[in-house]
C-alpha positions in Angstrom: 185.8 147.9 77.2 182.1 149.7 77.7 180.3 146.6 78.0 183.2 146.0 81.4 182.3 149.2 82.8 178.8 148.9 83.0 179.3 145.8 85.1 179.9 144.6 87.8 180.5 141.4 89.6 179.2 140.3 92.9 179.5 136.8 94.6 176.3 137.6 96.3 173.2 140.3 96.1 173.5 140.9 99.7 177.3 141.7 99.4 176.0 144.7 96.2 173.6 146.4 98.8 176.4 146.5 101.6 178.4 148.0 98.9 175.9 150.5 98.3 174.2 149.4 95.3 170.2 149.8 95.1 169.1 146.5 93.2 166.7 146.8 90.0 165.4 143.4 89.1 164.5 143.7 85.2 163.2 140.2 84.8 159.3 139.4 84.0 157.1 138.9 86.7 156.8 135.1 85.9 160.8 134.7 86.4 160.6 136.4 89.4 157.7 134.3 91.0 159.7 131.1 90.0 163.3 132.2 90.9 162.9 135.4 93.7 165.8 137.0 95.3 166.3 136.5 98.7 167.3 138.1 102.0 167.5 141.5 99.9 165.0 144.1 98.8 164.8 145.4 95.0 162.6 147.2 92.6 160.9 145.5 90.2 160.8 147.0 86.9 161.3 144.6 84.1 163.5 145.7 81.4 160.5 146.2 78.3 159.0 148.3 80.9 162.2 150.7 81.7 162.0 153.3 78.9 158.3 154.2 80.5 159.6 154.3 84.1 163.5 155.8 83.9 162.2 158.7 86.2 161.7 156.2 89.0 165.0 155.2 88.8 166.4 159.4 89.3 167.8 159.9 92.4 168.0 156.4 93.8 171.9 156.2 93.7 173.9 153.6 92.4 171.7 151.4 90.6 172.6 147.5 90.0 170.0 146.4 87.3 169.8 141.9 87.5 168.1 139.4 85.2 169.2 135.5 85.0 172.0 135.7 82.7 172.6 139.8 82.6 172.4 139.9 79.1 168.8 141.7 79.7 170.5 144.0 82.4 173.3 144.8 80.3 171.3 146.2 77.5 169.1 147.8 80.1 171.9 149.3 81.9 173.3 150.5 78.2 169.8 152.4 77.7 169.3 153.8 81.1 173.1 155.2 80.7 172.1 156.8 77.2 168.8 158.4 78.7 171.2 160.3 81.4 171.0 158.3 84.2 175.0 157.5 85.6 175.7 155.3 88.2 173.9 152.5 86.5 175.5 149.2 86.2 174.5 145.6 85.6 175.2 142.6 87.6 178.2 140.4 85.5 176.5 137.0 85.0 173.6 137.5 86.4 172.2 135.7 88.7 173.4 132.5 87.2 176.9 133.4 88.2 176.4 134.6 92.2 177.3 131.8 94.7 174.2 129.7 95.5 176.2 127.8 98.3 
């Protein structure tokens, strides 16, 4: 049951921001180069690199953390939570499960 409620599923990145979701892409910088996201605008802070930078995150709103699969997001979403931060959720499936057509 806690691993639904820090999800959150989305047939596509542009349909999260309309629904008020700031993105937070937690992949390496090599995945992102290879597979961007596009026509929407997120912070890139990849998920080894969170614990340092949670304070950039304060104050953003509703955060929607995404990684390929969101197993990385999940767990990042799980340690942002613990740290205080609410509103935090992770994309179900990552990007491997929004609709490419």
């Amino acid at each position: 049951r806690a691993q639904r409620d820090l999800e959150r599923a989305f047939p596509s990145l542009a349909l999260a921001v309309d629904s008020g979701y700031r993105l937070v892409d937690v992949r390496g910088a090599d995945e992102i180069e290879a597979m961007p996201l596009r026509g929407v605008a997120a912070m890139q802070i990849p998920s080894g690199e969170l614990p340092a930078r949670t304070g950039e995150l304060a104050g953003q709103g509703r955060l929607l953390l995404v990684c390929a699969s969101g197993r990385r997001s999940l767990h990042a979403a799980q340690q942002l939570r613990a740290a205080g931060l609410a509103g935090v959720y992770s994309l179900a499936g990552g990007i491997a499960a929004l609709d490419h057509g």
